[in-house]
LUMNU-238778 format. One record per residue (C-alpha): x, y, z; residue in one letter. Coordinates in steps of 0.5 Angstrom, whole numbers, padded with zeros to 4 digits, always signed. Layout:
<guzas>
XYZA
...
</guzas>
This chain:
<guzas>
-0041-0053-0123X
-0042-0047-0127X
-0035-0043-0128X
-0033-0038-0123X
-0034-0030-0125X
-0028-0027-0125X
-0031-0021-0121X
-0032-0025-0116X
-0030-0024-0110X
-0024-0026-0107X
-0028-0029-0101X
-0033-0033-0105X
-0028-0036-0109X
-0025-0039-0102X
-0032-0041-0100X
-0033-0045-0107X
-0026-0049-0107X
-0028-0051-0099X
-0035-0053-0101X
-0031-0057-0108X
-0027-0060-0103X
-0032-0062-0099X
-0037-0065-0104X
-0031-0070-0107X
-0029-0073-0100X
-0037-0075-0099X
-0037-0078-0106X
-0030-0082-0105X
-0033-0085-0097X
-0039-0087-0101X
-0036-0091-0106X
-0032-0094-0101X
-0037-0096-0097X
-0040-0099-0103X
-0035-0103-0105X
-0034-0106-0098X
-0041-0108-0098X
-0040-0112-0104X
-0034-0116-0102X
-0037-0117-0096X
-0043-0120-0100X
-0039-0125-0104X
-0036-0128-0098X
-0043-0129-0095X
-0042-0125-0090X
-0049-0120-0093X
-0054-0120-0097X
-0053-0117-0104X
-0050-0111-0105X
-0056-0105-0105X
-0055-0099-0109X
-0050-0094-0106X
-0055-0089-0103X
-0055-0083-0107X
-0050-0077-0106X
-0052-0071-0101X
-0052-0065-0104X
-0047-0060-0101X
-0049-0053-0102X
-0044-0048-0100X
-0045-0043-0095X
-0049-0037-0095X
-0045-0031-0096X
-0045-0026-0091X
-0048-0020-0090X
-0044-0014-0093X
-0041-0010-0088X
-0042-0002-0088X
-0038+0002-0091X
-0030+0004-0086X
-0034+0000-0080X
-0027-0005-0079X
-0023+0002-0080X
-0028+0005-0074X
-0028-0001-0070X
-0020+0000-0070X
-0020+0008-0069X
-0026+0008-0064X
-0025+0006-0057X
-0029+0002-0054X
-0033+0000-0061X
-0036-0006-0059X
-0041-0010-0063X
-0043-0018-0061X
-0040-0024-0064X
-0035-0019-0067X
-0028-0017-0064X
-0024-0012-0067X
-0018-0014-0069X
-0011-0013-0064X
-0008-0007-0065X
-0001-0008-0068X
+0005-0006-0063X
+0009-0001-0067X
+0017-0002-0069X
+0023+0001-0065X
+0024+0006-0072X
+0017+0007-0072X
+0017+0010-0064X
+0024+0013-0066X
+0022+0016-0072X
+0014+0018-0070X
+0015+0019-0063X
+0022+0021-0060X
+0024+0024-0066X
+0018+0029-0065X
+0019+0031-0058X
+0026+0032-0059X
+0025+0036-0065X
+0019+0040-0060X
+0025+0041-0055X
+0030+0043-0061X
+0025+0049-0064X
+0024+0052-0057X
+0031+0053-0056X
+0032+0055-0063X
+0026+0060-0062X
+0029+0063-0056X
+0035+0063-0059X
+0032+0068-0064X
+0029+0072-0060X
+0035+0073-0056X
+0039+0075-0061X
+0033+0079-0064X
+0033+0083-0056X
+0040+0085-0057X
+0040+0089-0063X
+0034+0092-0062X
+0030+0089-0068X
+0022+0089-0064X
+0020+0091-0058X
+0017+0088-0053X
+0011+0088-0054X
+0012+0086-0061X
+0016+0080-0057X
+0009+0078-0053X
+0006+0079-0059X
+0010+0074-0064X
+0010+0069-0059X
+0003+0069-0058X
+0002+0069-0065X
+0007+0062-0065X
+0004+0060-0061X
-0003+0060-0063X
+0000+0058-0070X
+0002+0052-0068X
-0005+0050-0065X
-0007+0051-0071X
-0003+0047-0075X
-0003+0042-0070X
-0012+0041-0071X
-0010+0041-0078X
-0006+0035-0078X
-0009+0031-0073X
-0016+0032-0079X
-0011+0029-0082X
-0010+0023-0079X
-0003+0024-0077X
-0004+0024-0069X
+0002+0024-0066X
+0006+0029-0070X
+0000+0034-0068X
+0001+0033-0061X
+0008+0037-0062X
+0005+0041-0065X
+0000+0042-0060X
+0005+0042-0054X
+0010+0046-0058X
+0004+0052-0058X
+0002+0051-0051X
+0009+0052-0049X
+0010+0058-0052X
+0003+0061-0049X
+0006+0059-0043X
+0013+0063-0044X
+0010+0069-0048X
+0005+0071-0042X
+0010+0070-0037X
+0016+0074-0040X
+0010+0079-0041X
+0009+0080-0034X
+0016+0077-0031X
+0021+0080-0036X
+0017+0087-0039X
+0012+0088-0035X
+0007+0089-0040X
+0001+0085-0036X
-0001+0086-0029X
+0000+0079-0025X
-0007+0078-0023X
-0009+0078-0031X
-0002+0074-0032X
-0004+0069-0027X
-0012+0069-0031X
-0009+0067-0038X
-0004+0063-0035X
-0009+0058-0032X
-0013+0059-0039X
-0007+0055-0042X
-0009+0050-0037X
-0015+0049-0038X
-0014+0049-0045X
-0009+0045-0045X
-0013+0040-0041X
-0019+0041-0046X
-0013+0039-0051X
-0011+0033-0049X
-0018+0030-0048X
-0019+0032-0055X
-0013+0028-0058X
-0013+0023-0053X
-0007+0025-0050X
-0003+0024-0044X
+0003+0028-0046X
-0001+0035-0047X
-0004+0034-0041X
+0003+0033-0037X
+0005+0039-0041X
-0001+0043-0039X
-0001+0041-0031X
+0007+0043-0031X
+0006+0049-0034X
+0000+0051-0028X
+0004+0048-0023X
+0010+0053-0025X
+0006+0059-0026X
+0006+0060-0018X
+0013+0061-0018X
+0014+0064-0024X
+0010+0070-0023X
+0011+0069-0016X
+0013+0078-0013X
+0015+0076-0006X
+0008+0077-0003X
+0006+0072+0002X
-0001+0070-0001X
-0003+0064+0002X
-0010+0064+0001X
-0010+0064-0006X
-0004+0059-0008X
-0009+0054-0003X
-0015+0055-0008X
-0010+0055-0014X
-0007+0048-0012X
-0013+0045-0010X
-0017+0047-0016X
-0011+0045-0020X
-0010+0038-0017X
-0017+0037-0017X
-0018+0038-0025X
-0011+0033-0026X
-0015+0029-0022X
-0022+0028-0025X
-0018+0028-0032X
-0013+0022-0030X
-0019+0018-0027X
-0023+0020-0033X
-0018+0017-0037X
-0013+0013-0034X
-0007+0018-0034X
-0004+0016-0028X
+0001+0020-0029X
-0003+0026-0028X
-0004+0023-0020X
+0004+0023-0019X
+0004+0030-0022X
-0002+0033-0018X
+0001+0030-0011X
+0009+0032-0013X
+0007+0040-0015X
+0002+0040-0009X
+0007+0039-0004X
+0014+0042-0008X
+0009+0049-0008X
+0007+0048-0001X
+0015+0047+0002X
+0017+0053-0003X
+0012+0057+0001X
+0014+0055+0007X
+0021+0056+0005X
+0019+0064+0006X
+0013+0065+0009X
+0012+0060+0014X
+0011+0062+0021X
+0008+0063+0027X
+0002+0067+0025X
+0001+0062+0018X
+0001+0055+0021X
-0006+0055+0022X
-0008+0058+0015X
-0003+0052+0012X
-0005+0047+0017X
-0012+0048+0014X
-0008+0049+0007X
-0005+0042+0007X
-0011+0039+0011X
-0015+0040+0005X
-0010+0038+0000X
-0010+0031+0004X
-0017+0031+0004X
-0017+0032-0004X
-0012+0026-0005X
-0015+0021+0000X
-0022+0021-0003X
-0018+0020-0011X
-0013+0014-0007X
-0020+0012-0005X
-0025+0011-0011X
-0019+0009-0015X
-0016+0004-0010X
-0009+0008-0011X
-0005+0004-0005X
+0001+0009-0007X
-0003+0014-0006X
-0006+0012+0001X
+0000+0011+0004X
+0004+0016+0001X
+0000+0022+0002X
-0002+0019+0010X
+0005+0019+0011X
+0006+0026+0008X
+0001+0029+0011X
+0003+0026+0018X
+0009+0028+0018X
+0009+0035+0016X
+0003+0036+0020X
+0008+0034+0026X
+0013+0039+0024X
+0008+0043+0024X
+0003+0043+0029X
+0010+0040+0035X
+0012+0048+0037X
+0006+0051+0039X
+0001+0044+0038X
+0006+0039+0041X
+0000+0037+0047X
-0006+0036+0042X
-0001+0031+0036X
-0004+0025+0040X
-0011+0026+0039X
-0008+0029+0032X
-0006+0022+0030X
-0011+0018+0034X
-0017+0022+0030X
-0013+0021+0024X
-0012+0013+0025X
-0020+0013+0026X
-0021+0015+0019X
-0016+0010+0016X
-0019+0005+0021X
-0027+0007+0018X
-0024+0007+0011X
-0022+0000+0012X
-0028-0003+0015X
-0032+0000+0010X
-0028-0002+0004X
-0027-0010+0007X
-0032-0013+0003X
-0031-0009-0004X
-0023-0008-0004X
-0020-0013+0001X
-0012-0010-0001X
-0014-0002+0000X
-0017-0004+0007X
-0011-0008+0009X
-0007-0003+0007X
-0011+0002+0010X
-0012-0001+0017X
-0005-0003+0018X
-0005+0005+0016X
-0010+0006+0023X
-0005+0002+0027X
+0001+0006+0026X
-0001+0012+0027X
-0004+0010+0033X
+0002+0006+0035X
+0005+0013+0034X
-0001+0017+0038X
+0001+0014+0044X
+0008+0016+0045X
+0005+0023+0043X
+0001+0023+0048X
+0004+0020+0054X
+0009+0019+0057X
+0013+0014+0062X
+0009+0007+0064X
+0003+0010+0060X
+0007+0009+0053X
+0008+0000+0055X
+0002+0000+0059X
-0002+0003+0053X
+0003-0001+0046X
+0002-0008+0051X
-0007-0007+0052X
-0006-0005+0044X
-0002-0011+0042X
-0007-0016+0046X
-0013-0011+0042X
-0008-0013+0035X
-0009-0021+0037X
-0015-0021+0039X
-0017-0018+0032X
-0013-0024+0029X
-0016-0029+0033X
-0023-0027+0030X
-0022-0026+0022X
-0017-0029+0022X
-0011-0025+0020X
-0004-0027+0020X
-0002-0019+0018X
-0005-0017+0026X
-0002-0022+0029X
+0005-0020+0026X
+0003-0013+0029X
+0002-0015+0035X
+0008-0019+0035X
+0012-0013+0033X
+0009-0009+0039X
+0010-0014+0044X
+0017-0013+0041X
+0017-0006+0042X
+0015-0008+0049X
+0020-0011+0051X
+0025-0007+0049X
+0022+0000+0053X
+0022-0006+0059X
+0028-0007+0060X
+0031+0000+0057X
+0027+0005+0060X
+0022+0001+0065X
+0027-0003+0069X
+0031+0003+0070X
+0026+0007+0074X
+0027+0007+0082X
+0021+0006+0086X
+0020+0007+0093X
+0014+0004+0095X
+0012-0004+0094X
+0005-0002+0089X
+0008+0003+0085X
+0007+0005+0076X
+0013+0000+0075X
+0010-0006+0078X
+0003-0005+0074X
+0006-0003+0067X
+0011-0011+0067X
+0004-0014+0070X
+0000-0010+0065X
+0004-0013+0060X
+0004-0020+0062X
-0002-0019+0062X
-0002-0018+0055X
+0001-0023+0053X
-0002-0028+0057X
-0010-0026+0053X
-0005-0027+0046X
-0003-0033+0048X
-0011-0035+0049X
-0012-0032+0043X
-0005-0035+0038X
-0006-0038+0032X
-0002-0043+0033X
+0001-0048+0039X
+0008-0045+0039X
+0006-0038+0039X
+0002-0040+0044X
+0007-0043+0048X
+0012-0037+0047X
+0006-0031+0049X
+0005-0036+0056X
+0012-0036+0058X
+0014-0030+0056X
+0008-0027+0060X
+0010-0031+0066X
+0018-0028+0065X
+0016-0021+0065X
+0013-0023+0071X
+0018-0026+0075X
+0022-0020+0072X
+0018-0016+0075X
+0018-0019+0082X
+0025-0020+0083X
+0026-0012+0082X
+0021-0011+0087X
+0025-0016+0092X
+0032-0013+0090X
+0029-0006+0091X
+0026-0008+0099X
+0033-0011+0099X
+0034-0004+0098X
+0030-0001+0102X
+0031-0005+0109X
+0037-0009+0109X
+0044-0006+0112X
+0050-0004+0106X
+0053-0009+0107X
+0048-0014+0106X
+0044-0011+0101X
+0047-0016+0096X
+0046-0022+0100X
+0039-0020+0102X
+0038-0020+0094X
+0040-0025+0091X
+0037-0030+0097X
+0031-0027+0097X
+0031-0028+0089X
+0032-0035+0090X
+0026-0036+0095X
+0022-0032+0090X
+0024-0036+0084X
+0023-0043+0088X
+0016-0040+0091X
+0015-0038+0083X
+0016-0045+0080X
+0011-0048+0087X
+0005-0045+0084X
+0007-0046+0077X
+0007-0054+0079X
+0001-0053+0083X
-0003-0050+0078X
-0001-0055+0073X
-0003-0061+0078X
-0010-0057+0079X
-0011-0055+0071X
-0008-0061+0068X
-0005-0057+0064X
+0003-0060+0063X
+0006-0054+0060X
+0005-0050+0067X
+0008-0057+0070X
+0014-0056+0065X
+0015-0048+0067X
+0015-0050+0074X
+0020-0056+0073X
+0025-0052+0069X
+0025-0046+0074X
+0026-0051+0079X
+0032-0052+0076X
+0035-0045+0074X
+0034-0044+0082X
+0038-0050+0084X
+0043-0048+0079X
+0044-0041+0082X
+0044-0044+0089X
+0050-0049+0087X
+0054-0045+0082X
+0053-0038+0086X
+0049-0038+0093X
+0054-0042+0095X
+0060-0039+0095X
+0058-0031+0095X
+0052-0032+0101X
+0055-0030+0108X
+0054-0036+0112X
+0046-0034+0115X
+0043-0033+0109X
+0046-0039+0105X
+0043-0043+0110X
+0037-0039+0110X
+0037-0040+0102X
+0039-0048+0103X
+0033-0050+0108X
+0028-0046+0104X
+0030-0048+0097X
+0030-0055+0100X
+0023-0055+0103X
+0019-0053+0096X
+0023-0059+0092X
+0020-0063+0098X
+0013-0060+0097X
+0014-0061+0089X
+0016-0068+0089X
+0011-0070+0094X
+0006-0066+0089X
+0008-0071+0083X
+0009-0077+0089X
+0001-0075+0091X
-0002-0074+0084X
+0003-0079+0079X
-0003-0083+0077X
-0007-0077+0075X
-0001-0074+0071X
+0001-0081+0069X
-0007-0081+0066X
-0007-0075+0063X
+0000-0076+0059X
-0002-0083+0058X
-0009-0082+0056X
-0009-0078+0049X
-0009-0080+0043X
-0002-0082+0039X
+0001-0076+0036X
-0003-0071+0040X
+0001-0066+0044X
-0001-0065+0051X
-0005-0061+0054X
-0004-0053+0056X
</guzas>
């Protein structure tokens, strides 16, 4: 091979030592392969060795096309450089000195020189030096200086240290302005406010400029606190709503825009802190529709950004936040309209969900278990007495019918947790009330709440919770009838024998009860009825030995025994009557398959 030229290029001597390489190792297989042929031609195994076919010839590959001047220094600095089949190379993570040194030690060194500076103005203040309109004046001019400084060394490729000294100006502009108005007086407040809101955008433009996160920040501090800071003690409520919300707007357009989320927890914060400042003072029976309509607004602007960028934090947080300070609210002068307040707002989560299934299932989970809160919530706003359990019990059979459809086991754990909520209101409230008559509000709430759980056990996912919204709904039932015997117990009988009355009539009830379970049961073929029935049978026969016994009077004890007595009679003649059906359906299924319901 002709000597190498020493100006080559360190590429193009590698690629002429690995095609070096590769044309001795074909040389060396070929005379392996002919001295293998001509051993095996002397033992006879071949004919005589042929000539060794001739070497191939390696070239070396083709030099690649140059690349452009700086085009790896621009695929490096540019965001979002592309170009196919070439991948830019991986951005090195810096060290903890460079962090520390670059990055922490110049925010510190920021903080630090504000200090210095208002240190030097104070000092300058106390012995009369300036005036102060030169004050203003010299922090403008800081300011403006440190912007400056800040552009011309981010030209320089020092981009960091030029964000100080861009969040160094932008701080200044904001003290410089206030003090202007807020300590001298020099600036009336709506020209105070205008140059403060100008810093804003500003510095909003600034940070887009230098791909900062950190001068945003700066920037939507600094408009959050203009408000308070040139604040005169004046209610205007109309122009701090359109402040905030042009504000929160802006940070939140510029945080989609540029993945700052940070922005998006500010915008919410600042929002919400400016609203409660406000009402802290002002906040009264004349405002309350004006700051409604104020924070409606506001929730309206963060429900469409938590939408178009799936923020599940946002979706919740600002849902809870807007409901809860609407009820605070609204419940003095309102209190009659917060349930369909909660209702209107559970339809638009609901509709959101429903929209959103197919392209973002965890937003549209999140905000359908949304919907059914608050309208969970709707209800007790809106009703009172047996309308809350009837309502929660019809809500909870809707959650397992939804279940049973998508399937979802999210609904069917929301209805569980209602029908939990059930029970409890059952036996705390509901079963306290006294009725005077046999149809009544407290027998249609426990029999619209069995039947509840009767349509989610149609509609379980699975066999025991099947089994356990079919009993449970027969328990509430009985529940409820047994109240309704003690209650006539009540009504009719004398004093002295409204116990008596009681308890027998309860034995008889439950007995009759576990009658029809095992008649329906033998009817339907359905064993789980029979098994209700039997154990029933057998509570009442406990309760009959071990208390009817001995705290009945001698007429109702008897009475309790010959009724009680009658019905075993006519169940054990039900299963004498019908043992070979029974003994078919239990013995006709397969091995392993439980019994029918």
């Amino acid at each position: 091979m002709a000597p190498r030229d020493p100006e080559e290029r360190p590429d193009q001597a590698r690629m002429d030592a690995m095609s070096d390489a590769l044309a001795r190792m074909v040389e060396r297989q070929n005379r392996m392969d002919a001295r293998l042929h001509r051993i095996e031609a002397a033992m006879g195994l071949t004919a005589s060795p042929a000539a060794p076919p001739p070497l191939p010839e390696v070239l070396p590959p083709p030099l690649p096309e140059p690349a452009a001047p700086f085009a790896a220094d621009v695929r490096h600095e540019t965001p979002g450089f592309s170009e196919p089949g070439l991948e830019p190379p991986p951005l090195v993570e810096p060290g903890i000195e460079t962090r520390f040194g670059l990055g922490w030690l110049n925010r510190v060194a920021v903080i630090t020189l504000l200090f210095g500076i208002g240190f030097l103005f104070k000092y300058a203040v106390d012995n009369q030096w300036i005036g102060p309109a030169m004050r203003v004046a010299l922090g403008v001019a800081g300011a403006m200086l440190a912007l400056a400084v800040g552009e011309w060394i981010s030209l320089r490729g020092q981009k960091t240290f030029a964000q100080g000294m861009t969040g160094l100006g932008l701080a200044l502009l904001y003290l410089s302005f206030y003090a202007g108005f807020g300590f001298y007086h020099l600036l009336p407040q709506s020209v105070a406010f205008l140059l403060m809101f100008l810093s804003t955008v500003g510095a909003a433009a600034l940070a887009v400029h230098y791909d900062s996160q950190a001068v945003a920040v700066l920037g939507m501090v600094g408009g959050f606190l203009t408000p308070p800071l040139l604040s005169t003690g004046e209610d205007r409520l109309g122009t701090l709503a359109a402040y905030t919300l042009v504000l929160s707007a802006g940070a939140l357009s510029l945080a989609r825009w540029k993945r700052w989320m940070a922005l998006e927890y500010l915008a919410f914060a600042g929002t919400w802190l400016l609203f409660a400042g406000w009402a802290s003072q002002f906040l009264s029976d004349d405002t309350r529709k004006a700051a409604f309509g104020w924070f409606t607004a506001t929730f309206v602007l963060f429900f469409v950004a938590s939408a178009l960028s799936a923020r599940l934090w946002l979706l919740a947080l600002n849902a809870g936040v807007y409901f809860t300070a609407s009820y605070f609210l609204l419940d003095p002068q309102y209190h009659s309209a917060l349930g369909g307040f909660a209702a209107a707002l559970a339809a638009l989560h609901g509709a959101i969900a429903w929209i959103l299934q197919e392209r973002d299932a965890p937003f549209s989970r999140l905000s359908g278990a949304i919907a059914l809160v608050l309208l969970t919530l709707a209800i007790p706003l809106q009703f009172v007495s047996f309308r809350i359990t009837i309502l929660w019990s019809l809500e909870a059979a809707a959650l397992a019918w939804v279940a049973s459809r998508l399937p979802s086991p999210r609904f069917q754990l929301g209805a569980w947790f209602l029908f939990a909520a059930v029970f409890v209101r059952l036996f705390a409230n509901d079963s306290h009330a006294f009725e005077t008559t046999l149809l009544n509000g407290r027998l249609l709430t426990f029999v619209v709440a069995a039947a509840s759980l009767w349509i989610a056990s149609r509609c379980a996912l699975s066999r025991e919770s099947q089994c356990v919204t079919y009993g449970a709904g027969h328990f509430v039932l009985l529940w409820a009838l047994g109240m309704e015997v003690s209650a006539w117990a009540q009504r009719t009988a004398e004093t002295q024998d409204v116990t008596s009355v009681s308890s027998t009539g309860i034995s008889i009830l439950m007995a009759a009860y576990a009658l029809a379970l095992v008649v329906a049961g033998v009817a339907a073929g359905s064993a789980l009825n029979r098994i209700l029935g039997l154990g029933l049978m057998a509570l009442v026969i406990v309760k009959l030995y071990l208390f009817d016994v001995w705290q009945l009077s001698r007429g109702f004890r008897i009475t309790a025994f010959l009724a009680l007595g009658g019905l075993l009679l006519l169940v054990s003649y039900l299963y004498s009557r019908f043992k070979p059906a029974l003994e078919k359906l239990w013995g006709a299924r397969p091995a392993g398959e439980n019994p029918p319901l």
